[in-house]
N, C-alpha and C positions, 0 to 999 in steps of 0.2 A: 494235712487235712483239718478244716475247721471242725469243732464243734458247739454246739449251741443249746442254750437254755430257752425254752419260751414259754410263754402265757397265751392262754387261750382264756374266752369268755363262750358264756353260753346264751347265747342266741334267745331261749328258753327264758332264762331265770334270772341271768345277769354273776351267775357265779364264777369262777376265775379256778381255773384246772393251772398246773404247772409241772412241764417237762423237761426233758431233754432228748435232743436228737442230732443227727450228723444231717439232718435232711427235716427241716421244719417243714416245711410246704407240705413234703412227702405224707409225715405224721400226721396233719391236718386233715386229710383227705382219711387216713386210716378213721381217725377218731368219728367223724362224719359218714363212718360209711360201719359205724356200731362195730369196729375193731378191737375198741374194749369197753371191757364191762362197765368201769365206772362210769366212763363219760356216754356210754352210749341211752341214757336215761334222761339226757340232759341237751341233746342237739337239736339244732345246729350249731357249732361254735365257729368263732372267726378266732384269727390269730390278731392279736394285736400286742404282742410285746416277743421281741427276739436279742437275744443276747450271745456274744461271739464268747469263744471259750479257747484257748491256747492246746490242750489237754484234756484228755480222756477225765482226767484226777479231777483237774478245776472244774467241768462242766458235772460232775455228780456233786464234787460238794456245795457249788453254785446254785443245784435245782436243792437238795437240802435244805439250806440257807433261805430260797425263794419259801418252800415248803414252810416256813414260818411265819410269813408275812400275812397281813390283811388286808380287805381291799383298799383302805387307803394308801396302804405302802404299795400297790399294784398299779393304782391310777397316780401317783407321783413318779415309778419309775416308767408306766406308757410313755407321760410325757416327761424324758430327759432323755437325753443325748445321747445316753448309754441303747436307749431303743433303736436298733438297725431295721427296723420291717420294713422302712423304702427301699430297702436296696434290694428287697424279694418281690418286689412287687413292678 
């Protein structure tokens, strides 16, 4: 079973939330429909960054690791290779 790290943006403000989930699309709809508290102040977000994960283990300390970055390191990895969103879409 995959897992996966993503980035969402918000619709709102332009600010970049980062998760993880077994089911991106799934979680997108949660965050959008005011599921959680943080982001539900901040919607509508779109998905635009998804990342494949091997492991339960890789994909927490992957969102972690994301959990440091700023929006430039977010809009360098949208656009890289490493971004799988078309294959959800």
């Amino acid at each position: 079973m995959p897992f996966y790290v993503y980035i969402i943006q918000s619709e709102k403000d332009g600010t970049y939330y980062k998760g993880s989930s077994e089911n991106p699309l799934q979680r997108l709809v949660a965050h959008n429909n005011a599921q959680s508290k943080y982001t539900s102040t901040k919607m509508p977000w779109k998905l635009v960054y998804i990342e494949e994960q091997l492991s339960k283990k890789e994909m927490l300390i992957r969102e972690r690791n994301l959990k440091r970055g700023n929006a430039e390191y977010f809009q360098k990895l949208i656009a890289s290779p490493k971004n799988i969103i078309n294959n959800f879409k």
